[in-house]
C-alpha positions as CSV (number, residue, x, y, z in Angstrom):
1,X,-5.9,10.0,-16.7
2,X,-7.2,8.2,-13.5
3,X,-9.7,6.4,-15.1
4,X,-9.6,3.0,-14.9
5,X,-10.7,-0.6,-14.6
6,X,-9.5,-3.3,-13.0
7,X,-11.3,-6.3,-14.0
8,X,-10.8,-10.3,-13.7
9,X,-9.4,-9.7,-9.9
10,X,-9.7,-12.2,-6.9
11,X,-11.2,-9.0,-4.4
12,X,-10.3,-9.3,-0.7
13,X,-12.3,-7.2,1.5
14,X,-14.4,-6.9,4.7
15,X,-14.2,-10.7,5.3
16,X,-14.5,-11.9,2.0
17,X,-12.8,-13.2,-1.3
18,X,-14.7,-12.7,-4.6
19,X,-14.3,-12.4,-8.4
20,X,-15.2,-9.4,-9.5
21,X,-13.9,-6.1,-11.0
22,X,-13.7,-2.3,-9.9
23,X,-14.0,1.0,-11.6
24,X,-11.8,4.1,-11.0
25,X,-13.2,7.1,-11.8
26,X,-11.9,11.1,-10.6
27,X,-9.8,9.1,-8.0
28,X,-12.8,6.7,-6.2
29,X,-13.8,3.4,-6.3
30,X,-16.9,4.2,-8.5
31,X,-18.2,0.4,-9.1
32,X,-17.6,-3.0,-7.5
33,X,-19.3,-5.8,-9.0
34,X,-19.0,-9.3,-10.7
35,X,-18.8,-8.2,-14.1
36,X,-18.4,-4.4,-15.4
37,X,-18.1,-2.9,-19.2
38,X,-15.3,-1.1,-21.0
39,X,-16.4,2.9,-21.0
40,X,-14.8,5.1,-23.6
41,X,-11.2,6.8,-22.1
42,X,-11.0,4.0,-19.1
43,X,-7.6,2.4,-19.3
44,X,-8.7,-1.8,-18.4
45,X,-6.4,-3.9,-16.1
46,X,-6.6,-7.7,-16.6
47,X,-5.8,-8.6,-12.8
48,X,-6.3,-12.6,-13.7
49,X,-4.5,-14.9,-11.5
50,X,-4.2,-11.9,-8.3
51,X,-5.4,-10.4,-5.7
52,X,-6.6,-7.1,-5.5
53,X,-6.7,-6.0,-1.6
54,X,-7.3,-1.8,-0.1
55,X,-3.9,-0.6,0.0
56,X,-2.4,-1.6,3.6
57,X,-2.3,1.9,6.0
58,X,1.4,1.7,8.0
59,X,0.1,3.3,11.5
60,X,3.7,3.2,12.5
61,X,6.7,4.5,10.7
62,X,9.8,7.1,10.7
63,X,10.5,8.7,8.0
64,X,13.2,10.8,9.7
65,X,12.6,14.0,8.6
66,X,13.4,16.7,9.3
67,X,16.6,16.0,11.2
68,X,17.9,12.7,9.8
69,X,17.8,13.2,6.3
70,X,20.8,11.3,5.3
71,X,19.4,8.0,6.7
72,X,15.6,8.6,4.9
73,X,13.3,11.3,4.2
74,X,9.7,11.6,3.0
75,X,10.0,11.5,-0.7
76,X,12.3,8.4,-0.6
77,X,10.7,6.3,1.8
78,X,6.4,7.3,0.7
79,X,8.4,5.7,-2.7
80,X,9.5,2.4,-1.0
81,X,5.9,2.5,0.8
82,X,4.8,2.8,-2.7
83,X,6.5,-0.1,-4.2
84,X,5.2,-2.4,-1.6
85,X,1.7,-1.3,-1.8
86,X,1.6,1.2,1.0
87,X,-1.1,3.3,0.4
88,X,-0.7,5.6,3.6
89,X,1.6,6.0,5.9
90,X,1.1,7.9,10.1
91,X,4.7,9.1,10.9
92,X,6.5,9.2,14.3
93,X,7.3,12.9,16.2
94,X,11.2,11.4,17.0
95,X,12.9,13.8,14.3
96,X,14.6,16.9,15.2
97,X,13.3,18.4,16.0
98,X,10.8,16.5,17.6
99,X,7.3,17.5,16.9
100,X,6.2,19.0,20.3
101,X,4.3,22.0,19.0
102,X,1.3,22.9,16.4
103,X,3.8,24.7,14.4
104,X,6.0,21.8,14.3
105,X,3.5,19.6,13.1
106,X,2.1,21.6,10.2
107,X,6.0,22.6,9.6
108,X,5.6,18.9,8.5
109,X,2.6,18.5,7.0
110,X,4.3,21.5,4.5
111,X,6.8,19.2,3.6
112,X,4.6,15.8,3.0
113,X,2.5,18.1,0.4
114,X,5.7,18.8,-1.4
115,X,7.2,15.4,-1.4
116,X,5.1,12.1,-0.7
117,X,3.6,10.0,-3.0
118,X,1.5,8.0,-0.7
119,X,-0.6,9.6,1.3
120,X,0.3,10.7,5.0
121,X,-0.6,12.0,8.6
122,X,1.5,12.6,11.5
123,X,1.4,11.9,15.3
124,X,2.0,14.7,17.9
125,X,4.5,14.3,19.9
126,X,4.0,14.3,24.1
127,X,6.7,15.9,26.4
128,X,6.9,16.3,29.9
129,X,5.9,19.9,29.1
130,X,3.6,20.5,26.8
131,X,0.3,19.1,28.0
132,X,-1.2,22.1,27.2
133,X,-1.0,21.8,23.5
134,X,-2.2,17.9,23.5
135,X,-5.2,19.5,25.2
136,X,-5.9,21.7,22.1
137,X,-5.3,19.7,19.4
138,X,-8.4,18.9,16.8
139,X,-9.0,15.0,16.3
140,X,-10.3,15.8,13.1
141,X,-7.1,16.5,11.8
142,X,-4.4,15.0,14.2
143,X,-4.7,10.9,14.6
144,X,-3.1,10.8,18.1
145,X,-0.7,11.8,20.6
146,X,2.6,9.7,20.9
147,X,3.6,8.8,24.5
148,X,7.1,7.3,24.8
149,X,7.7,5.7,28.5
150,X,11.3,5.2,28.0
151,X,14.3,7.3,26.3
152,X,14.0,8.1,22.5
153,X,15.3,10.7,20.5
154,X,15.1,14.5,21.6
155,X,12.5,15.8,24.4
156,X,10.2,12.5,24.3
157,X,10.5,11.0,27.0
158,X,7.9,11.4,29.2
159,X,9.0,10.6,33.0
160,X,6.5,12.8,35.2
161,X,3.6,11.0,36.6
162,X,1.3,14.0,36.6
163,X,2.0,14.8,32.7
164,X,1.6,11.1,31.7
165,X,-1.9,11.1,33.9
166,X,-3.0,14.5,32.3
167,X,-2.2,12.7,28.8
168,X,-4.1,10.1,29.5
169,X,-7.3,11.5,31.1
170,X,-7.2,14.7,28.9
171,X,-5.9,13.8,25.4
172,X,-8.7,14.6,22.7
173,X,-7.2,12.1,20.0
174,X,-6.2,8.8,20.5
175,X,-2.5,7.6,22.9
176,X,-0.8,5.7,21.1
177,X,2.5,4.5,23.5
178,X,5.6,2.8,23.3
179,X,5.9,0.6,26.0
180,X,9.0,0.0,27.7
181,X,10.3,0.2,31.8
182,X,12.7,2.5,31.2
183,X,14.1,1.9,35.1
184,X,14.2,-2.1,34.1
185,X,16.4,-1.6,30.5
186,X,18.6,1.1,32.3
187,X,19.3,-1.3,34.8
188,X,19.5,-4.1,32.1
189,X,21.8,-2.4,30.6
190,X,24.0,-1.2,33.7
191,X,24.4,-5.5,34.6
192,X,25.5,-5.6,31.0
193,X,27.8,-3.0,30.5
194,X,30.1,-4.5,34.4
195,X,30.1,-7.6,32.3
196,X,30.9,-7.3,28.8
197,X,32.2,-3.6,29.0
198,X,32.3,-1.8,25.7
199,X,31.7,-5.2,23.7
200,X,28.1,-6.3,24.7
201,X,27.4,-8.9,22.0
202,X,24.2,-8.0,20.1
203,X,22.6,-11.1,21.4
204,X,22.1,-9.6,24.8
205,X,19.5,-7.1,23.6
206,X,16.6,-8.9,24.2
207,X,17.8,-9.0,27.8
208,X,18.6,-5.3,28.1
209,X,15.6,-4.6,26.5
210,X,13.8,-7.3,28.6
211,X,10.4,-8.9,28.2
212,X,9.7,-7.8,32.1
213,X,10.7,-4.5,30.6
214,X,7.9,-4.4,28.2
215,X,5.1,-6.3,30.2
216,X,5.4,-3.6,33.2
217,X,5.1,-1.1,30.8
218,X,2.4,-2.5,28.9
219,X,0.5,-3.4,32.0
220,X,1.1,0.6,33.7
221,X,-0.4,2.1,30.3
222,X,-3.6,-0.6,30.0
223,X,-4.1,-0.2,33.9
224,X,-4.2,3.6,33.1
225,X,-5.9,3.9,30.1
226,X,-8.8,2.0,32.2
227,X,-8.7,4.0,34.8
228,X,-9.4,7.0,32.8
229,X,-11.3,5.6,29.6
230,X,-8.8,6.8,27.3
231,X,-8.3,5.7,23.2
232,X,-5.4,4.1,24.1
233,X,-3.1,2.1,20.9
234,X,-0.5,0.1,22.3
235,X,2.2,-0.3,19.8
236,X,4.6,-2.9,18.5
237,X,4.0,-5.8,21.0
238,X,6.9,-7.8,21.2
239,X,6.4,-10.8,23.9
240,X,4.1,-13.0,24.5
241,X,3.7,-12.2,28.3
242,X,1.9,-8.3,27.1
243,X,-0.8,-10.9,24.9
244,X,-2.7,-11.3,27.9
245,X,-3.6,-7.8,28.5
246,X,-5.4,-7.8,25.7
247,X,-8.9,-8.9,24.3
248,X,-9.9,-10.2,21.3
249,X,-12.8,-9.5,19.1
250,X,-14.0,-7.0,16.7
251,X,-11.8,-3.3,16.9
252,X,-14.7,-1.5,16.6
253,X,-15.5,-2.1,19.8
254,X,-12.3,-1.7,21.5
255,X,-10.5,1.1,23.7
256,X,-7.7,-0.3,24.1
257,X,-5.8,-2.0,21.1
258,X,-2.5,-3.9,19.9
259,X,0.0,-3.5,17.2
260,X,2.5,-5.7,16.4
261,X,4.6,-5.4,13.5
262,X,6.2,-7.7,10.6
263,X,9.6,-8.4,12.3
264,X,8.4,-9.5,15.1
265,X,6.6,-12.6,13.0
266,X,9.8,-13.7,11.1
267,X,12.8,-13.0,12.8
268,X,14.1,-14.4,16.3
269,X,16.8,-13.9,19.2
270,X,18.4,-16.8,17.2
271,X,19.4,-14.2,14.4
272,X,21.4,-12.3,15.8
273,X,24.3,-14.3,15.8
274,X,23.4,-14.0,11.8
275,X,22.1,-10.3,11.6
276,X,23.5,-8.7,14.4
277,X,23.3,-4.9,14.7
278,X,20.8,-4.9,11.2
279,X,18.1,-6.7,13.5
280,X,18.9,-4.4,16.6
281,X,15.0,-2.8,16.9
282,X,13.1,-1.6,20.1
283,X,11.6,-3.2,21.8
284,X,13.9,-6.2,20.8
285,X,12.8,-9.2,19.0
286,X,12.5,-11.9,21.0
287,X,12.3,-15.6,21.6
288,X,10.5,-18.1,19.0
289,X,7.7,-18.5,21.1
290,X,7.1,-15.1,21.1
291,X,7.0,-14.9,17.4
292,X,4.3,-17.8,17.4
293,X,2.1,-16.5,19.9
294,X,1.9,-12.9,18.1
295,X,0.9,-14.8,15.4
296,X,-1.9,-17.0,16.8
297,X,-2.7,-13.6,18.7
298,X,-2.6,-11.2,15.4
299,X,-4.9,-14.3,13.7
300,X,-7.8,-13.8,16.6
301,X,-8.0,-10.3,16.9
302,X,-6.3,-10.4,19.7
303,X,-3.7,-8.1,18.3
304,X,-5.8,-5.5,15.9
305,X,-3.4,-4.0,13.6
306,X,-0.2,-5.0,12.0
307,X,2.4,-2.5,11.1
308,X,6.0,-1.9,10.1
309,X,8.0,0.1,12.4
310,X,9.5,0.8,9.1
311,X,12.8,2.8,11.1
312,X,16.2,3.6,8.1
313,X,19.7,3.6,9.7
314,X,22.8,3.9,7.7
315,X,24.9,0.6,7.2
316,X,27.8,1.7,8.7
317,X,26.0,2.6,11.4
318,X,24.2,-0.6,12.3
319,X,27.8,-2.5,12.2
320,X,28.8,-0.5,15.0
321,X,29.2,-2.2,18.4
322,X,26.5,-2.6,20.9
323,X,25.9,0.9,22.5
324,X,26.4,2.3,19.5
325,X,24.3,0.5,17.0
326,X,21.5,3.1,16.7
327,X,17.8,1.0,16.9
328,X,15.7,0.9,14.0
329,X,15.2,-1.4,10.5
330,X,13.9,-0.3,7.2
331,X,10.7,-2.6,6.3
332,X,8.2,-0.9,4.4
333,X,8.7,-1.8,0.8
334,X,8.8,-5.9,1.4
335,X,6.2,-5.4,4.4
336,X,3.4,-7.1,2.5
337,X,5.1,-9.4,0.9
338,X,6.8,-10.8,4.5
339,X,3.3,-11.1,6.1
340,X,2.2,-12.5,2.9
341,X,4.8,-15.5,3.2
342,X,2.2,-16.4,6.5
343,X,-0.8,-16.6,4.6
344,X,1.1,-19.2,2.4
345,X,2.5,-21.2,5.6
346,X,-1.5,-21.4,6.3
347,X,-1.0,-19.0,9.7
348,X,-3.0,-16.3,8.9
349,X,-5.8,-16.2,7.1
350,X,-5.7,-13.8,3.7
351,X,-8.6,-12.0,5.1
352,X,-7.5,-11.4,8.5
353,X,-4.1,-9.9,6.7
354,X,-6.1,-7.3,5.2
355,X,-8.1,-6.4,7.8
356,X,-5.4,-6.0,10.2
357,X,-3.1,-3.8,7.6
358,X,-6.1,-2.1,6.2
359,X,-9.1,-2.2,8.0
360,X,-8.0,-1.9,11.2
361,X,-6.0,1.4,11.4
362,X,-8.7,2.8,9.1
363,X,-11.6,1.8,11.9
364,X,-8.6,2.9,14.5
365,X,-8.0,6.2,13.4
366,X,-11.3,7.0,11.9
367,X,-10.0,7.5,8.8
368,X,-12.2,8.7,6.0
369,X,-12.9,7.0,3.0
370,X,-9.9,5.0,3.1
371,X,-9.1,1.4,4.3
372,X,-11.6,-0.7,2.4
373,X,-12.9,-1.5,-0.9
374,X,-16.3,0.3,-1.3
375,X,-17.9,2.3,-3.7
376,X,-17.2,6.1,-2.9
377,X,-14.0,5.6,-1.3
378,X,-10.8,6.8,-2.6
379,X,-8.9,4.2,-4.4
380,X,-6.6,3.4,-2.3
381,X,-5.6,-0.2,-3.9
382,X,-3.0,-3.3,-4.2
383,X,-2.7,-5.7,-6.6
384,X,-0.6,-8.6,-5.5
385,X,0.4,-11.4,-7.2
386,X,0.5,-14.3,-5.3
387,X,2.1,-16.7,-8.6
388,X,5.1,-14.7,-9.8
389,X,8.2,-14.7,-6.9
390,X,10.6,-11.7,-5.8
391,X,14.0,-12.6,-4.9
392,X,15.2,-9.1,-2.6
393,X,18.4,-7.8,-4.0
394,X,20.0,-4.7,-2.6
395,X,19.7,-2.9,-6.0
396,X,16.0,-3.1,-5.6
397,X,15.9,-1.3,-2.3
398,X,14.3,2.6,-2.2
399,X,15.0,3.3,1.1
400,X,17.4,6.0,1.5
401,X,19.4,4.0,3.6
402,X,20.2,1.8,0.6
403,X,19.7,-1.8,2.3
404,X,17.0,-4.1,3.4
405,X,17.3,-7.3,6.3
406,X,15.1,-9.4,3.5
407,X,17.8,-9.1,1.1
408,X,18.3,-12.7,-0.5
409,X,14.7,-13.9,1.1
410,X,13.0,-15.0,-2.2
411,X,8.9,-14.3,-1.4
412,X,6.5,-16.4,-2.9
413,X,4.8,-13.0,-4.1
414,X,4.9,-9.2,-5.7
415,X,3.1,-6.2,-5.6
416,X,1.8,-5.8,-9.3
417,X,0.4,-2.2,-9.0
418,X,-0.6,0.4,-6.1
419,X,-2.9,3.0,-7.0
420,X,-3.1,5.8,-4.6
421,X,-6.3,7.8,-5.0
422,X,-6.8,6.2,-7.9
423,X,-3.6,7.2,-9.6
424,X,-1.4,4.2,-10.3
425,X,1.5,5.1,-9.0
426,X,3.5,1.5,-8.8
427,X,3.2,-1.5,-12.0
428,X,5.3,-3.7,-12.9
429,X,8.3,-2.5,-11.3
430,X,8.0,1.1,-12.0
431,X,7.4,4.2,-10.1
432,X,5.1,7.0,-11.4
433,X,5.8,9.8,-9.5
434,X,3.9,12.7,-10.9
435,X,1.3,12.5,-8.5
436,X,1.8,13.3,-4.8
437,X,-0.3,11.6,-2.0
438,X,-2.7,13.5,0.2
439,X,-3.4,14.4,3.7
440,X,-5.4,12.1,5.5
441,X,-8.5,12.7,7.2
442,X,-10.0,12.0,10.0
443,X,-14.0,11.3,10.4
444,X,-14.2,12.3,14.4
C-alpha cells in the first residue's frame, strides 16, 4: 500500500518553508496543502517537529559495478543512498568494463532493474574512439556524456584534441567533465616521486593533484564549451581559483554549470595528517579557504548543484601507501546530514540546500517529474529531523565497503523516512526493500 499522508510537516520547496501536509496516492504527490483529511486505506504520518524536503538526486556517484563488486555494487550502495534520503542516484561509466558502447549501457540499466532501490540513470562514457556512438545517443533517455581529461579507470581518458572537440561541438546530451591537467599531476607527481620515493606522505596530494591542475583544466573545458555552445556540467569543483569561471544566478538559464560535492565543504589539507589515505579523493581536497569559498559560492548560485562523489574502496586498501592508495570515499548515506550540519552553522540557507541537491540536477538533467514537491510528481521525498542527533558508528554503515570518514561525527540531524515513488522505503532506522527504484527519465 502506497497510500499515504504526511501531515503536520515543515515543507521546503522551490524557495519556500511552509506548514502543510502532502498526499501519496499510486506513487505521486496527489495533494499539497495547509490542512488535508484522513481518506479510508491512507496510512497518516505525523511529521511534527521536521522537515519534509524532495528527495536529494546524487548527479555523481560510483557504484562500481560491474567490475568492482567487492568494494560496492548497486543493490548495496542504492540502500546506503536510501538510508540517507537519496532518492536517485546518475552513476559514473569507470567500471569494467567501462561503459563505452549502447550495449554496455543498457547491459547496466539490466542490472539497476534487478537491484536498486532508489531510482537510477547512467552516464555514457567518452573514449578517444567512440565519437560515433556519443553522436547517436537519445537525450531522452541518456543524461550525458562523461568526459574525463586526465587518467581514470579503463579506456576513459580522453587525450585527442579532435575527439574532445567533436564531444564538445557534437554531443546530443549534456558533457559533464572531470577536470584535471593531466600533463600538470603527471608532472606533480614525477617532482614527488625524486623526493619522497615510494613513501610520498598523503599530505602531498593536494600538490600532485594541484589547484593549477584543476583551474587549467576547468578553464580549457569552459573556454570550449563556449566556443561551441555546448551543455556543459563541470563537476566536483575543488579550489577556489575554478569559482571565477563561473556565474551565478538562476540554473535555468545556464550552459555552463558547477558541482561541488560534500567533502569538499567539511574536510581540509589539514586532515590528512588525521585521515590519511581514507580522505585521498580526486581532485584532492584542498586548503580551508577553499572549503569557505565553495561555500559562499554553493550559497549564491554560483556553484548549481551539490553532490556526493559517493566513490567505495576497501579499508585495506586505503591504508596503503601513497601510489597505491586507490582514490575515492564512500559518502552517500551521511551526505544530507553533513550539508545539513551548514544550514545549522547559519552558512547555507535550508532552501538553497534543497535546491542545489534537488532542484538543481532535476532542472539540469531535465528530469521528469522528479526533483520538487508538486502535485503530479512522483514522490520522491525526505523527512529529516532536524531535533533528534546521529552519532556515525561503523555498524551503521551500508556501504559494501563496510566504513564511513564520518564515523564518530555526531550530526545534529537524521533522516526519519525516504519514500521513493511514493513507497517508503527508509523509517526509523529500517530498510524496506520490497520495492525496487525506477529508471529515470528525461523530459528533452
Amino acid at each position: 500500500m502506497n497510500d499515504s499522508l504526511i501531515v503536520n510537516a515543515e515543507i521546503v520547496n522551490e524557495g519556500r518553508r511552509f506548514h502543510g501536509d502532502v498526499r501519496v496516492r499510486g506513487g505521486r504527490i496527489d495533494a499539497v496543502a495547509s490542512s488535508l483529511a484522513a481518506q479510508p486505506g491512507e496510512r497518516v504520518f505525523d511529521a511534527r517537529g521536521r522537515l519534509l524536503i524532495p528527495g536529494m538526486i546524487d548527479d555523481h556517484v560510483h557504484f562500481r559495478e560491474p567490475g568492482y563488486t567487492p568494494k560496492a555494487d548497486i543493490a548495496s550502495e542504492s540502500r546506503a543512498a536510501i538510508a540517507g534520503g537519496v532518492t536517485g542516484f546518475i552513476d559514473m561509466p569507470n567500471t569494467n568494463p567501462p561503459t563505452l558502447t549502447h550495449a554496455l549501457l543498457d547491459d547496466k540499466y539490466a542490472l539497476a532493474a534487478r537491484s536498486s532501490v532508489a531510482n537510477y540513470a547512467f552516464y555514457f562514457g567518452a573514449s578517444n574512439d567512440n565519437l560515433d556512438a556519443i553522436r547517436t545517443l537519445d537525450p531522452r533517455t541518456v543524461p550525458g556524456v562523461k568526459v574525463f581529461l586526465c587518467e581514470s579507470t579503463g579506456n576513459l581518458y580522453v587525450s585527442d584534441p579532435a575527439t574532445l572537440d567533436g564531444i564538445f561541438r557534437d554531443s546530443p546530451v549534456n558533457v559533464v567533465v572531470h577536470c584535471e591537467d593531466d600533463r600538470i599531476v603527471h608532472a606533480n607527481l614525477d617532482r614527488a616521486k625524486a623526493q619522497y620515493g615510494d613513501t610520498i606522505p598523503m599530505r602531498m596530494h593536494p600538490d600532485i593533484r594541484s589547484r593549477e591542475a584543476c583551474f587549467e583544466s576547468t578553464r580549457w573545458a569552459v573556454e570550449t564549451a563556449r566556443r561551441h555552445g555546448t551543455r556543459l556540467h563541470v563537476l566536483h569543483v575543488s579550489t577556489a581559483d575554478e569559482l571565477a569561471l563561473f556565474e551565478s544566478g538562476p540554473i535555468a538559464g545556464k550552459k555552463i554549470t558547477a558541482e561541488t560535492c560534500v567533502h569538499f565543504l567539511r574536510f581540509t589539507d589539514a586532515d590528512y595528517a588525521t585521515f590519511g589515505g581514507r580522505i585521498k579523493c580526486n581532485p584532492a581536497i584542498k586548503a580551508a579557504s577553499d572549503r569557505d569559498a565553495l561555500m559562499r559560492a554553493l550559497a549564491d548560485t554560483r556553484v548549481d548543484v551539490l553532490a556526493t562523489d559517493h566513490a567505495p574502496h576497501l579499508l585495506e586498501e586505503k591504508s596503503r601507501p601513497y601510489t597505491q592508495c586507490p582514490s575515492g570515499i564512500p559518502l552517500i548515506q551521511f551526505a544530507l546530514q553533513s550539508a545539513l550540519e551548514h544550514v545549522f552553522d547559519s552558512k547555507l540557507r535550508l532552501e538553497r540546500l534543497v535546491e542545489a541537491t534537488a532542484h538543481a540536477p532535476a532542472t539540469l538533467f531535465a528530469i521528469k517529474d522528479r526533483g520538487f514537491i508538486r502535485e503530479g510528481y512522483w514522490a520522491d521525498l525526505t523527512l529529516l529531523d532536524p531535533n533528534t542527533p546521529q552519532t556515525v558508528t561503523r555498524d551503521a554503515v551500508i556501504s559494501k565497503c563496510g566504513w564511513s570518514p564520518f564515523e564518530g561525527t555526531t550530526f545534529r540531524s537524521s533522516v526519519a523516512a525516504t519514500w521513493v515513488n511514493g513507497h517508503l522505503a527508509w523509517h526509523d532506522g529500517k530498510l524496506d526493500d520490497t520495492q525496487l527504484g525506477w529508471r529515470l527519465e528525461f523530459d528533452r
